[in-house]
N, CA and C atoms of all chains as a GROMACS GRO file, in nm:
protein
  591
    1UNK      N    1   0.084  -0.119   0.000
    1UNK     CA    2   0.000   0.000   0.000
    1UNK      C    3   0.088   0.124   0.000
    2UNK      N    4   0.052   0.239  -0.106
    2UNK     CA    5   0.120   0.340  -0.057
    2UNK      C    6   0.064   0.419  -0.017
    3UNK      N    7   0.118   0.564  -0.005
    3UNK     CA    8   0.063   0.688   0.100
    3UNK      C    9   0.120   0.813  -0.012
    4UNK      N   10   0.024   0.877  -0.020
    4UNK     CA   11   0.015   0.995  -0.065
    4UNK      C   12   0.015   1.123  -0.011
    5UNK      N   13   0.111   1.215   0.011
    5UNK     CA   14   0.123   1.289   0.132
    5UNK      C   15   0.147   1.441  -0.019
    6UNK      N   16   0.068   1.542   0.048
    6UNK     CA   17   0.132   1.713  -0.035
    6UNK      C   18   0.198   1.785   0.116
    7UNK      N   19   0.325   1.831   0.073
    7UNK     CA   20   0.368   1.920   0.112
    7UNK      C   21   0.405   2.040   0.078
    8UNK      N   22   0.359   2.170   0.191
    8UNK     CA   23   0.425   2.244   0.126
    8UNK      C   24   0.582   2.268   0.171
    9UNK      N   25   0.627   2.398   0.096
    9UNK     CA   26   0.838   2.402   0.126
    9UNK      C   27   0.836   2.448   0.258
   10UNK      N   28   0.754   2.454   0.338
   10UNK     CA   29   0.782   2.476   0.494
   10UNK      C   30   0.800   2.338   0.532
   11UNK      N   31   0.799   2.274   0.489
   11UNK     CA   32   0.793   2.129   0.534
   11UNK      C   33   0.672   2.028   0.604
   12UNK      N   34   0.566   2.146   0.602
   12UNK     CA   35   0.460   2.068   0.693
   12UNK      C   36   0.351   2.006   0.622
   13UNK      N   37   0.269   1.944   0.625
   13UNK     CA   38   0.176   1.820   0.558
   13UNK      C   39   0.059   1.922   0.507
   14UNK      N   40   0.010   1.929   0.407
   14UNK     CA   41  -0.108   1.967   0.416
   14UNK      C   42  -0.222   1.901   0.396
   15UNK      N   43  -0.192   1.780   0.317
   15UNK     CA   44  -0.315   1.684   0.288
   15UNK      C   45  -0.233   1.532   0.282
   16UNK      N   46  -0.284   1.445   0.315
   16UNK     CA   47  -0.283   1.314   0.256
   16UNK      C   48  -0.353   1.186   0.242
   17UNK      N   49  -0.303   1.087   0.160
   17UNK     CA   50  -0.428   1.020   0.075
   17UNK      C   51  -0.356   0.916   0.069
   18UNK      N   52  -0.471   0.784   0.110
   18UNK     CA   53  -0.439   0.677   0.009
   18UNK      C   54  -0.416   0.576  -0.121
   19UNK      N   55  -0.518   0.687  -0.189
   19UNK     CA   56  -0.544   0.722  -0.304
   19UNK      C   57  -0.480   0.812  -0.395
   20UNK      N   58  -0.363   0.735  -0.548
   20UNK     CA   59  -0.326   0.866  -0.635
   20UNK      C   60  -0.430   0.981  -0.696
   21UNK      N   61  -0.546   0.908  -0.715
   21UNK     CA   62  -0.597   0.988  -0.835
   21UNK      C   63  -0.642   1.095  -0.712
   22UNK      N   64  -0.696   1.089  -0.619
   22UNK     CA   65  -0.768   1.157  -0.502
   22UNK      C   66  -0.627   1.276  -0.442
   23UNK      N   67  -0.510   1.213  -0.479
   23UNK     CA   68  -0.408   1.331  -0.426
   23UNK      C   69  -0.351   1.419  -0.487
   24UNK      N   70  -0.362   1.336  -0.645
   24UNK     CA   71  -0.355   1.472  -0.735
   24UNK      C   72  -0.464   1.514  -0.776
   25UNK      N   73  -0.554   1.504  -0.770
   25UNK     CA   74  -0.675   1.604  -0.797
   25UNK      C   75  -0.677   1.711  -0.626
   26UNK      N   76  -0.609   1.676  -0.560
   26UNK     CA   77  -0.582   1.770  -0.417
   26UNK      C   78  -0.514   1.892  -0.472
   27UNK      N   79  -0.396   1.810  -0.506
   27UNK     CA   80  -0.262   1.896  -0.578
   27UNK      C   81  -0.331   2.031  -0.651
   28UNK      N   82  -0.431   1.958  -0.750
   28UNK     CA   83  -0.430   2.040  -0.890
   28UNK      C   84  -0.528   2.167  -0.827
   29UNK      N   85  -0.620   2.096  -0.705
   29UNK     CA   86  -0.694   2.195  -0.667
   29UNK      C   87  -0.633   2.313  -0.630
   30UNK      N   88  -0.480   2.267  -0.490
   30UNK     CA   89  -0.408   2.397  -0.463
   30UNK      C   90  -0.356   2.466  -0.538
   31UNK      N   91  -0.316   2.411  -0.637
   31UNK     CA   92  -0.242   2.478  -0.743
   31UNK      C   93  -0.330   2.591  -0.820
   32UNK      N   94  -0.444   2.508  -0.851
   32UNK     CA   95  -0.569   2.621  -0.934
   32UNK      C   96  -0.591   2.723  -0.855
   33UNK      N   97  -0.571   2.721  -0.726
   33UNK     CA   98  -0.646   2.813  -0.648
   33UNK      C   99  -0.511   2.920  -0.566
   34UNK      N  100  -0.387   2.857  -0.573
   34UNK     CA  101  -0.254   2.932  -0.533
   34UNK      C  102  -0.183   2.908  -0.703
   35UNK      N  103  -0.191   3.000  -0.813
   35UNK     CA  104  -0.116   2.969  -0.926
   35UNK      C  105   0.025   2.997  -0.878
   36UNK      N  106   0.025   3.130  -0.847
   36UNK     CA  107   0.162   3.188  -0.826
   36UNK      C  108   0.240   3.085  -0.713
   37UNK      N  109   0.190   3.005  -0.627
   37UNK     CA  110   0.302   2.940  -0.511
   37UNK      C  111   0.252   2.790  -0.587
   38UNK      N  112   0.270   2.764  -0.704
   38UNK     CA  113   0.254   2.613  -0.739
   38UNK      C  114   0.415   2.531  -0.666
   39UNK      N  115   0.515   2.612  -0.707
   39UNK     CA  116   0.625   2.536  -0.680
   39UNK      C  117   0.625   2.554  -0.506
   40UNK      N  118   0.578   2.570  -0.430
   40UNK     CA  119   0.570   2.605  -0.298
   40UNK      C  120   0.496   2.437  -0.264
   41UNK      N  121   0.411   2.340  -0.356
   41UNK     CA  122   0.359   2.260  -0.350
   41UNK      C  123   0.415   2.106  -0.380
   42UNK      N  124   0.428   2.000  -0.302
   42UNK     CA  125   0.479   1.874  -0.401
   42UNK      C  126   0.407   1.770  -0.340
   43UNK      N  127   0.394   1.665  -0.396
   43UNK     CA  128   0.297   1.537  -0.373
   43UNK      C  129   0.409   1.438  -0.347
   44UNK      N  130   0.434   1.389  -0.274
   44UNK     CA  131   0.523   1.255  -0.285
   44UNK      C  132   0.469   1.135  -0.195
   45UNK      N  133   0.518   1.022  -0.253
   45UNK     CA  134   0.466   0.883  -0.268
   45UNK      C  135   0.552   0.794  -0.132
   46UNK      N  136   0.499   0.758  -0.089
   46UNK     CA  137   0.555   0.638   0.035
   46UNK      C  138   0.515   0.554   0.000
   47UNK      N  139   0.579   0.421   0.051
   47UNK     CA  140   0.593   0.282   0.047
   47UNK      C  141   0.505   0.267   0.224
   48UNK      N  142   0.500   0.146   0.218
   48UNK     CA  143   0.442   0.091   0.347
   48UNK      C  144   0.564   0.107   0.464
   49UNK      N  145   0.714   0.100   0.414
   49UNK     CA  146   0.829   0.097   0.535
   49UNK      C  147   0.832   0.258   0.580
   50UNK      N  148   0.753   0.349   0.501
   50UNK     CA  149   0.774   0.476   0.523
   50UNK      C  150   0.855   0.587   0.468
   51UNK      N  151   0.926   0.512   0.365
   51UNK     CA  152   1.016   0.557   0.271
   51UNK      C  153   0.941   0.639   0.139
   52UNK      N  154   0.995   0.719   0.113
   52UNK     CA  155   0.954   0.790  -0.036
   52UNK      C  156   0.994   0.723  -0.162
   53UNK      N  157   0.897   0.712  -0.244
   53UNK     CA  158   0.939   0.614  -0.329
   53UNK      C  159   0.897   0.711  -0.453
   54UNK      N  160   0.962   0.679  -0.589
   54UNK     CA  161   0.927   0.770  -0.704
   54UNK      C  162   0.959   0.910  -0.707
   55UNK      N  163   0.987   0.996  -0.824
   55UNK     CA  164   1.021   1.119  -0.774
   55UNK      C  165   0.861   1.213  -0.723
   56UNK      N  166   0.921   1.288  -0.654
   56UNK     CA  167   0.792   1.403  -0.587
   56UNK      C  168   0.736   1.514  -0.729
   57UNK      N  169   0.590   1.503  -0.726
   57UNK     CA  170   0.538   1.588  -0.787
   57UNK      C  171   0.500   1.695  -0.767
   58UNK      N  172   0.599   1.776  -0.844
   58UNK     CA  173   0.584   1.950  -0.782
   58UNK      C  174   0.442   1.990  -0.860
   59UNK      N  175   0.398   2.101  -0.774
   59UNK     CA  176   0.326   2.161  -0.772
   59UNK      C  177   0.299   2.209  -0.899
   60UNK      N  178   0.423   2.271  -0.924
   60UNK     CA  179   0.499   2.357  -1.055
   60UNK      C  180   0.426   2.281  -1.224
   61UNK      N  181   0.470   2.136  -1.209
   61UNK     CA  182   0.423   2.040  -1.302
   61UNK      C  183   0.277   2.017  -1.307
   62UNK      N  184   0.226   2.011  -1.246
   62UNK     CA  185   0.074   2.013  -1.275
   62UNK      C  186  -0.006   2.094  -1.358
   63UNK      N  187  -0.065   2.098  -1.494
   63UNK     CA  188  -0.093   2.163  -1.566
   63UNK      C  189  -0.251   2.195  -1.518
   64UNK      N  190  -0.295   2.348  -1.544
   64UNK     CA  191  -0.394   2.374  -1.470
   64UNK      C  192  -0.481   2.480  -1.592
   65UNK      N  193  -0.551   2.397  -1.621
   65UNK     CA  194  -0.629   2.508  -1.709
   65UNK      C  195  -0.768   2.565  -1.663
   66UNK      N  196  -0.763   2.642  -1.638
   66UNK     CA  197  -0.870   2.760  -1.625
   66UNK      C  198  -1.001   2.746  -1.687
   67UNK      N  199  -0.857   1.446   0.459
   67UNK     CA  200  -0.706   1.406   0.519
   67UNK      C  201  -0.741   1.222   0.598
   68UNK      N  202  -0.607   1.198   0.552
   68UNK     CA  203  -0.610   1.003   0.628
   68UNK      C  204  -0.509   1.011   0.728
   69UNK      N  205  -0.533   0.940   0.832
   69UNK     CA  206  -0.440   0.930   0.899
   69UNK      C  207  -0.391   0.760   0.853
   70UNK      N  208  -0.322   0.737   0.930
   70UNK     CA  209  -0.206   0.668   0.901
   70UNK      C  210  -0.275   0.510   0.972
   71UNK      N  211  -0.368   0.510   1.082
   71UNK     CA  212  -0.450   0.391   1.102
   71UNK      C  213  -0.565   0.433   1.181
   72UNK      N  214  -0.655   0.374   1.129
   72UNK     CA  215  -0.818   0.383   1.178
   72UNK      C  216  -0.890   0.515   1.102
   73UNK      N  217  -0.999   0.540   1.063
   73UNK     CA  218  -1.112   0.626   1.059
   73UNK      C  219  -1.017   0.776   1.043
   74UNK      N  220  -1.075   0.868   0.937
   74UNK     CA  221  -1.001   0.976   0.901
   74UNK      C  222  -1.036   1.080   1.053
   75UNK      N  223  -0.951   1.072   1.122
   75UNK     CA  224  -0.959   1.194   1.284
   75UNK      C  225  -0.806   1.176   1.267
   76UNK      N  226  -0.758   1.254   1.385
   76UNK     CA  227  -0.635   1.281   1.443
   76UNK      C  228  -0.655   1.236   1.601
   77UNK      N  229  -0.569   1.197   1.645
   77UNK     CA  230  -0.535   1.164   1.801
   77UNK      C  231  -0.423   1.170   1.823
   78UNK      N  232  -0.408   1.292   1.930
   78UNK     CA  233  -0.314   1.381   1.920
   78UNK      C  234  -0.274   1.313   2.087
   79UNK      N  235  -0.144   1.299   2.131
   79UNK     CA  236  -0.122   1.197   2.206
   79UNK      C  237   0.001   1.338   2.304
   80UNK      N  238   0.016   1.350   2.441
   80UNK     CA  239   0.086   1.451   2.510
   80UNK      C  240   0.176   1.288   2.551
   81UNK      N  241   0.302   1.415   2.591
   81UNK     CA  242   0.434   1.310   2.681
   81UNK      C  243   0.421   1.317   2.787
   82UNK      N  244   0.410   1.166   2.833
   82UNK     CA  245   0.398   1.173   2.948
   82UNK      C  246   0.528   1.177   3.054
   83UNK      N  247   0.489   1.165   3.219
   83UNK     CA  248   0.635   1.203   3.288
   83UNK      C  249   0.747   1.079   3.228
   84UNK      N  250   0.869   1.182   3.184
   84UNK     CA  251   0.988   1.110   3.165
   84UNK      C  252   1.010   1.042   3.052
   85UNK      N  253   0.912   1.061   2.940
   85UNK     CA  254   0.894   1.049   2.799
   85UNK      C  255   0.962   1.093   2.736
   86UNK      N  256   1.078   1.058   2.688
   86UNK     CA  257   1.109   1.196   2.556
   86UNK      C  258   1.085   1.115   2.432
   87UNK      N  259   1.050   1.195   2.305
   87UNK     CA  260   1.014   1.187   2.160
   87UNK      C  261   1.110   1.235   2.109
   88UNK      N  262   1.180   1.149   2.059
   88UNK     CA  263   1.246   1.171   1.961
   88UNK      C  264   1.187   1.165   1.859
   89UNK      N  265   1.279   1.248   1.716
   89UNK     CA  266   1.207   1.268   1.602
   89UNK      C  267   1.299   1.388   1.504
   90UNK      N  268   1.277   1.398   1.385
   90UNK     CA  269   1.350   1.445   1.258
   90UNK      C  270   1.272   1.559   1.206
   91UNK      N  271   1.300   1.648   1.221
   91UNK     CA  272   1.298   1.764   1.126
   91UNK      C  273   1.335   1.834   0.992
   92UNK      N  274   1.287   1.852   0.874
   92UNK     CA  275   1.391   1.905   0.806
   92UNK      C  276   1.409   2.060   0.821
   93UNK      N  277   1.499   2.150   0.784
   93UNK     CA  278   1.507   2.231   0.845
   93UNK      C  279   1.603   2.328   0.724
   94UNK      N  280   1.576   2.468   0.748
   94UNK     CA  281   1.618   2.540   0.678
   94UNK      C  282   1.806   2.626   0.711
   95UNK      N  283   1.826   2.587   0.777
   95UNK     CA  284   1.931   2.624   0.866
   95UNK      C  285   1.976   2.520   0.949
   96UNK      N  286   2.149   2.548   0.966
   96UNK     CA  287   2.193   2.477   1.070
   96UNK      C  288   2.241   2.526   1.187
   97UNK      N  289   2.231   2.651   1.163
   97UNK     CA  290   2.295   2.746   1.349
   97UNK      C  291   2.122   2.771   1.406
   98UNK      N  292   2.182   2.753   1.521
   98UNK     CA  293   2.062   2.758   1.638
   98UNK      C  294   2.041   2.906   1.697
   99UNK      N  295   2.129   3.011   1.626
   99UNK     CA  296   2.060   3.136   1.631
   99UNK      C  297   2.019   3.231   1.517
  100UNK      N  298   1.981   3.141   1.397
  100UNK     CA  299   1.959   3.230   1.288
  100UNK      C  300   1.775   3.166   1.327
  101UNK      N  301   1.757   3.280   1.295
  101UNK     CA  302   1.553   3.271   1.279
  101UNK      C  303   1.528   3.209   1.149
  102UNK      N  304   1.617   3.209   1.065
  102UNK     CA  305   1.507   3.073   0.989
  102UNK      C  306   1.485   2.952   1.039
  103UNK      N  307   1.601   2.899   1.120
  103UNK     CA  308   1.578   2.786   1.217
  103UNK      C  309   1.455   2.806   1.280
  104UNK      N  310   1.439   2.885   1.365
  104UNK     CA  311   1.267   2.911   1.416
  104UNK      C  312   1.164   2.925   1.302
  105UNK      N  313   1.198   2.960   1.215
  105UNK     CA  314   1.077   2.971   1.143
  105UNK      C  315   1.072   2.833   1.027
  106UNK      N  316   1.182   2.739   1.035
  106UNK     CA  317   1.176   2.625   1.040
  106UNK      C  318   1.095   2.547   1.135
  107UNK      N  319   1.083   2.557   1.222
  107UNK     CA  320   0.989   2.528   1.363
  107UNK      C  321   0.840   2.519   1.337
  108UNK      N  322   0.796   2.666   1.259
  108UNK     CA  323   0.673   2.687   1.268
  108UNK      C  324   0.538   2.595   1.181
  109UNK      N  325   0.440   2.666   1.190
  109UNK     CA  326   0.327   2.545   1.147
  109UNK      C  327   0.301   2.690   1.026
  110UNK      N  328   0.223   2.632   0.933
  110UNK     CA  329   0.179   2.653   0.854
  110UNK      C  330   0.098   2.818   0.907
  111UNK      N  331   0.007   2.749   0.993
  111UNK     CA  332  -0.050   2.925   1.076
  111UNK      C  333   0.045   3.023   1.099
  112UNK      N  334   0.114   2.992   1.199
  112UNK     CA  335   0.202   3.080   1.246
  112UNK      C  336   0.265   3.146   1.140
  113UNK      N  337   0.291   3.040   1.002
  113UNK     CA  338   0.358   3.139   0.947
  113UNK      C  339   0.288   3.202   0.823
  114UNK      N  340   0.127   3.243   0.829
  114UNK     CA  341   0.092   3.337   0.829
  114UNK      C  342   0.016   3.277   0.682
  115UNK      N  343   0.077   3.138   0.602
  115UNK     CA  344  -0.016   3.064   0.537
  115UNK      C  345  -0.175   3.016   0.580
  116UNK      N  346  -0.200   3.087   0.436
  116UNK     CA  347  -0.380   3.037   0.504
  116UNK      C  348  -0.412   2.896   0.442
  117UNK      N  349  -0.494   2.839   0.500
  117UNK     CA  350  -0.542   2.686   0.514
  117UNK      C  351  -0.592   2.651   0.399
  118UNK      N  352  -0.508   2.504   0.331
  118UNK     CA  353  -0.512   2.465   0.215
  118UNK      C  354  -0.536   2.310   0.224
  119UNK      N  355  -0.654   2.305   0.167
  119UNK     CA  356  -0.666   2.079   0.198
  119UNK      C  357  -0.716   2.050   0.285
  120UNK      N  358  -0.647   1.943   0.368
  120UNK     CA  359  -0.698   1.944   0.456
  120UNK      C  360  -0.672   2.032   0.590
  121UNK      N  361  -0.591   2.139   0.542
  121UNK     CA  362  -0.603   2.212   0.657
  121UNK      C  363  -0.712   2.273   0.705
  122UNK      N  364  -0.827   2.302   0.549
  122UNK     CA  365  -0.975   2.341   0.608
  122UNK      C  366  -1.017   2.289   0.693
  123UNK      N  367  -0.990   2.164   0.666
  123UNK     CA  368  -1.118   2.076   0.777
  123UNK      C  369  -1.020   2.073   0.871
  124UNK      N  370  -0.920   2.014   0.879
  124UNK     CA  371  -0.861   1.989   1.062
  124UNK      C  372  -0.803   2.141   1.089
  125UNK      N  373  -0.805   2.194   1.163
  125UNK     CA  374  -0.696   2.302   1.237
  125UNK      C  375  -0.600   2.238   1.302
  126UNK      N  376  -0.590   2.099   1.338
  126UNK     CA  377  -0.521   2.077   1.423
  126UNK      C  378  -0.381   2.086   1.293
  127UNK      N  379  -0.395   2.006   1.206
  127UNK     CA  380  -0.318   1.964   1.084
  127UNK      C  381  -0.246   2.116   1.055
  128UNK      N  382  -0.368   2.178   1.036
  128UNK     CA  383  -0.312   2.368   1.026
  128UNK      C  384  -0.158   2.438   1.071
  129UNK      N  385  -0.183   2.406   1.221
  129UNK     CA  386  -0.132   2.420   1.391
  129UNK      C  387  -0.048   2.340   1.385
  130UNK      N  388  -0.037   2.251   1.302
  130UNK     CA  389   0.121   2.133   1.317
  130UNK      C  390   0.202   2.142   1.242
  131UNK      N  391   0.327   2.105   1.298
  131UNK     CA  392   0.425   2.071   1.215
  131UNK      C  393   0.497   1.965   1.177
  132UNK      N  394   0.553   1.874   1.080
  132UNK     CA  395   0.581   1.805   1.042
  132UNK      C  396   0.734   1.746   1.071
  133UNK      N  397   0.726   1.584   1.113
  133UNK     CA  398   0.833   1.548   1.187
  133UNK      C  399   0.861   1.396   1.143
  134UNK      N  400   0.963   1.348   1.134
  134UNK     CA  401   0.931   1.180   1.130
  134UNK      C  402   0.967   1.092   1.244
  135UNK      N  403   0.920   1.043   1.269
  135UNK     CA  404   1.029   0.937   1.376
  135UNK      C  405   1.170   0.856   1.314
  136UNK      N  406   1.153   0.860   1.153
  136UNK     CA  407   1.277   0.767   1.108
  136UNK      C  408   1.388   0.852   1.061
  137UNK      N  409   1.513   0.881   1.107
  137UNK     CA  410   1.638   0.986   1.020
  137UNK      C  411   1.582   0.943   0.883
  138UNK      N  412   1.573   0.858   0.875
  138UNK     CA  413   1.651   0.816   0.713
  138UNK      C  414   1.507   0.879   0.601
  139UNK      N  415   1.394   0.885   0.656
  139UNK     CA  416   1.276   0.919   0.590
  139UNK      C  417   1.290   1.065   0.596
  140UNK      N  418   1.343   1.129   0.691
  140UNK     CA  419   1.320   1.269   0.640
  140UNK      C  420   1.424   1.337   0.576
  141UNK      N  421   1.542   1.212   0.613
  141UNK     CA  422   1.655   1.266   0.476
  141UNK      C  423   1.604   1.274   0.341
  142UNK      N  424   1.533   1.123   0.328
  142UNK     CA  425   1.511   1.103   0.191
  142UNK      C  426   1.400   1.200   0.107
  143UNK      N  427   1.291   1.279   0.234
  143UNK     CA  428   1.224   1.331   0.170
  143UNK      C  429   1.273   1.472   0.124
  144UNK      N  430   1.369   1.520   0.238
  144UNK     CA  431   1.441   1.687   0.168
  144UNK      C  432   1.514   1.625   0.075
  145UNK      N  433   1.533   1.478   0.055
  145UNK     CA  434   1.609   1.460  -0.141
  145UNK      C  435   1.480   1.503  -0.210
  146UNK      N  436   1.367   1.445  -0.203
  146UNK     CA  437   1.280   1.388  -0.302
  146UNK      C  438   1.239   1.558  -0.336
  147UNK      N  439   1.223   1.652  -0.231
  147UNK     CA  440   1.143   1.806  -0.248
  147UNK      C  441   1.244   1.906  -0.220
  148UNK      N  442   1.356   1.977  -0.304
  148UNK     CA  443   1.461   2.016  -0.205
  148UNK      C  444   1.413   2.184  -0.155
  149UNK      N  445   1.290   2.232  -0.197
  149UNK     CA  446   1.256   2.345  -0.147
  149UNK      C  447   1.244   2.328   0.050
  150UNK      N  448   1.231   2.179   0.063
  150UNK     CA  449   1.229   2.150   0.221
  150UNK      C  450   1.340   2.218   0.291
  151UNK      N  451   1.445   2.222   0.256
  151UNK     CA  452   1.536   2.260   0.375
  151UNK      C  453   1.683   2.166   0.325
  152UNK      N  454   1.814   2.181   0.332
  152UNK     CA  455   1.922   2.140   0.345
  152UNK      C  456   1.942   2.065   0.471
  153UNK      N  457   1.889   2.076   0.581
  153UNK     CA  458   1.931   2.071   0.674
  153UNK      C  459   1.809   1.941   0.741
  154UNK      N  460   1.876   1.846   0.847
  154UNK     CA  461   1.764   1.777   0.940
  154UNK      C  462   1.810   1.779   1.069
  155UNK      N  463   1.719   1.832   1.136
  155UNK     CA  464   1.713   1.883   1.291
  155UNK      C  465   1.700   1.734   1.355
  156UNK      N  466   1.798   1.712   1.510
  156UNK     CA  467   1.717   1.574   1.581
  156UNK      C  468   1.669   1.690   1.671
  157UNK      N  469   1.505   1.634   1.752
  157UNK     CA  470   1.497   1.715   1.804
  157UNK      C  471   1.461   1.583   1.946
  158UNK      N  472   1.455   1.631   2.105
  158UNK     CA  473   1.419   1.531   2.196
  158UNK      C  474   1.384   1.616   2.240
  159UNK      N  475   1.246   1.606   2.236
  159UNK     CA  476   1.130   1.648   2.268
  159UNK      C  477   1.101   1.589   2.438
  160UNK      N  478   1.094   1.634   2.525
  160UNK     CA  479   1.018   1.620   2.688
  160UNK      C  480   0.929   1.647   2.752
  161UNK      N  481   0.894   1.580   2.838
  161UNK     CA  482   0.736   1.618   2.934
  161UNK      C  483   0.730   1.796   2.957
  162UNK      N  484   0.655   1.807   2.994
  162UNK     CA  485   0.637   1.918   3.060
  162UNK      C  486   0.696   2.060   2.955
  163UNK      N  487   0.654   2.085   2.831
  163UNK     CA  488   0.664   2.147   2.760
  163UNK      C  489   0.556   2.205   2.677
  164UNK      N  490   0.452   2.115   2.711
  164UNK     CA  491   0.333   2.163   2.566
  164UNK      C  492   0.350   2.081   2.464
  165UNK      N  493   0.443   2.001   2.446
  165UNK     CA  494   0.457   1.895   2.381
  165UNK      C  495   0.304   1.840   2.346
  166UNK      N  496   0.289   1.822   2.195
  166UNK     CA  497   0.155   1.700   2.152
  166UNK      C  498   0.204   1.670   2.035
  167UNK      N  499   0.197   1.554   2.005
  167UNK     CA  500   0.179   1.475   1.853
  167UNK      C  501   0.095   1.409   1.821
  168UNK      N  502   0.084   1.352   1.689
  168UNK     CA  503   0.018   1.236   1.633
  168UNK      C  504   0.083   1.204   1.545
  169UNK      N  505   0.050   1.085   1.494
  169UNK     CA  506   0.100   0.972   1.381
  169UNK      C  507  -0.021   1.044   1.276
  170UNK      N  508   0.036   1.104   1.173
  170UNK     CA  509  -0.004   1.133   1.052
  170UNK      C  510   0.030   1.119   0.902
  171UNK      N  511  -0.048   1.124   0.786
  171UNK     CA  512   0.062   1.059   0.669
  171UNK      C  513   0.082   0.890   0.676
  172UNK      N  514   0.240   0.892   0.637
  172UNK     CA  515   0.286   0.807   0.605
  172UNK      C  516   0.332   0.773   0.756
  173UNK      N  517   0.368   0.604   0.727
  173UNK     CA  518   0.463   0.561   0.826
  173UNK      C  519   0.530   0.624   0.874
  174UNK      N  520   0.571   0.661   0.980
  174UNK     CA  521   0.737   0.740   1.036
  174UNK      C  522   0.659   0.937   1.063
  175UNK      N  523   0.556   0.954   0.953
  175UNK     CA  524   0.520   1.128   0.982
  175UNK      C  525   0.460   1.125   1.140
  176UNK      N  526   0.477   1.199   1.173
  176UNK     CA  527   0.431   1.303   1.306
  176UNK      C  528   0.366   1.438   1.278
  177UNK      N  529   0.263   1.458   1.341
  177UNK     CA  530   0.242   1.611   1.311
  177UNK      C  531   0.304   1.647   1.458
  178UNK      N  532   0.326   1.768   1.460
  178UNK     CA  533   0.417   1.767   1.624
  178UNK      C  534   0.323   1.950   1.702
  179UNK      N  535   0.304   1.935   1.765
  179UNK     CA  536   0.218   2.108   1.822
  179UNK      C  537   0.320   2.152   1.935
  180UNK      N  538   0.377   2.266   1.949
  180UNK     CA  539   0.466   2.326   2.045
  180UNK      C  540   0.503   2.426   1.977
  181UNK      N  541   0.532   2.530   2.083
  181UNK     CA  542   0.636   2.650   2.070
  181UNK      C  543   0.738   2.652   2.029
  182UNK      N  544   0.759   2.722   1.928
  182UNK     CA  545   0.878   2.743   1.824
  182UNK      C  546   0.993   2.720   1.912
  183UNK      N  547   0.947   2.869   1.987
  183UNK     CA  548   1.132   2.842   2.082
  183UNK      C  549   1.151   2.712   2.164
  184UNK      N  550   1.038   2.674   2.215
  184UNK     CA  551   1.092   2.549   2.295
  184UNK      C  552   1.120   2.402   2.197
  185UNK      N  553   1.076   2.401   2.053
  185UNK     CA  554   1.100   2.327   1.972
  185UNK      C  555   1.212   2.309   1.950
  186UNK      N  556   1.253   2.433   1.908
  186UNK     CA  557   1.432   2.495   1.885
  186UNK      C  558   1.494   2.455   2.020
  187UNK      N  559   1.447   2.464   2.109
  187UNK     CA  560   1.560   2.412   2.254
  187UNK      C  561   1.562   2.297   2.220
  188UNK      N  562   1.483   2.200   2.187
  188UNK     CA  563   1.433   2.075   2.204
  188UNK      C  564   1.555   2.022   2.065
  189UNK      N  565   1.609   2.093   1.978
  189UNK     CA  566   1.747   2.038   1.884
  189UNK      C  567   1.890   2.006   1.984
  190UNK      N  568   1.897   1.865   1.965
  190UNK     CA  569   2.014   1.855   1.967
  190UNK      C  570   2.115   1.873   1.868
  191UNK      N  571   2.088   1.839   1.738
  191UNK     CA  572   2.190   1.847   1.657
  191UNK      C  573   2.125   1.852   1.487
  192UNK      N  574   2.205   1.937   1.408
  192UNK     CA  575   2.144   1.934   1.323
  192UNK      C  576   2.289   1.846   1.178
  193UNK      N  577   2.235   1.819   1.072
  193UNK     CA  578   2.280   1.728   0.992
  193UNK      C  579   2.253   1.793   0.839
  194UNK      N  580   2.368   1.837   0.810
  194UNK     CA  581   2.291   1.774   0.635
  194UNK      C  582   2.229   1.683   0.556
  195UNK      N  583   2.152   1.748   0.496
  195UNK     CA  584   2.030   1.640   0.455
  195UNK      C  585   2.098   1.593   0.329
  196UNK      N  586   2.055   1.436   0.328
  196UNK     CA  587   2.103   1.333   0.259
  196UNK      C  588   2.035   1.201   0.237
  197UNK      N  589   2.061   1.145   0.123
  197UNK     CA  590   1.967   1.011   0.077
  197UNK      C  591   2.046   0.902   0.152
   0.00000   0.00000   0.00000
């Protein structure tokens, strides 16, 4: 099982999910709604040992159309 | 927001006498008198960010800050995001401080609630962050 965690660059949690599709549709929401601090945003993936697995999805990358 | 086991809440757990919590920070600084270190410390409120996710619904999540219990997980995560911080704080956390956590996220996350400065006392040592 993994874990879906967004952080922002303060380091603190703002949402997380067990679910991908449910954490980037989180993502895309902050992003739509903070354009200017997208890179302030990243999604990254845990494993069950607690480890980060895959690279982290910035904020930045999420394409957001209006 | 999920927590990490049982029903989506938080249970936010105080130290009890003679408890200490250990736990990992990442952190923006490594001297213990520059204020980004404190403002490394802070929660999302404090620092003046308004509530995004699930910070709507919990305040507590808001009000916290983010910690792991494992070194090696919060090294790996200032690899994975490097806007996190260069740096990982140990911090030993003790009774009688205001101290509260919970198990949030992933395996190993903590959300952690306390005063900046006594957070910052609460570093023993800080580390460059590394995979």
């Amino acid at each position: 099982m993994a874990y879906y965690v967004i952080l922002h660059s303060t380091g603190n949690l703002v949402d997380s999910f067990d679910r991908e599709d449910e954490a980037r549709a989180a993502l895309e929401a902050i992003v739509h709604q903070d354009a200017g601090e997208a890179d302030e945003y990243a999604l990254l993936t845990y494993g069950d040992d607690g480890h980060p697995i895959g690279a982290a999805v910035l904020g930045a990358d999420i394409g957001v159309h209006a | 927001m999920r927590t990490t086991y049982g029903p989506p809440q938080v249970a936010a757990y105080e130290l009890r006498p003679g408890e200490r919590l250990i736990c990992w920070r990442i952190v923006r600084s490594e001297h213990r008198d520059d204020p980004v270190l404190l403002s490394s410390l802070r929660s999302n409120f404090e620092l003046g960010l308004g509530p995004r996710a699930a910070e709507r619904t919990s305040r507590l999540i808001h009000l916290g800050v983010s910690a792991y219990l494992n070194e090696q997980s919060a090294h790996e995560t200032a690899e994975k995001f490097h806007k996190l911080g260069d740096w990982v704080a140990r911090l030993e956390m003790e009774h009688g401080n205001g101290f509260n956590y919970a198990h949030t996220g992933s395996r190993w996350h903590l959300t952690i609630w306390g005063d900046a400065i006594k957070l910052s006392d609460s570093v023993v040592d800080i580390s460059p962050a590394r995979a």
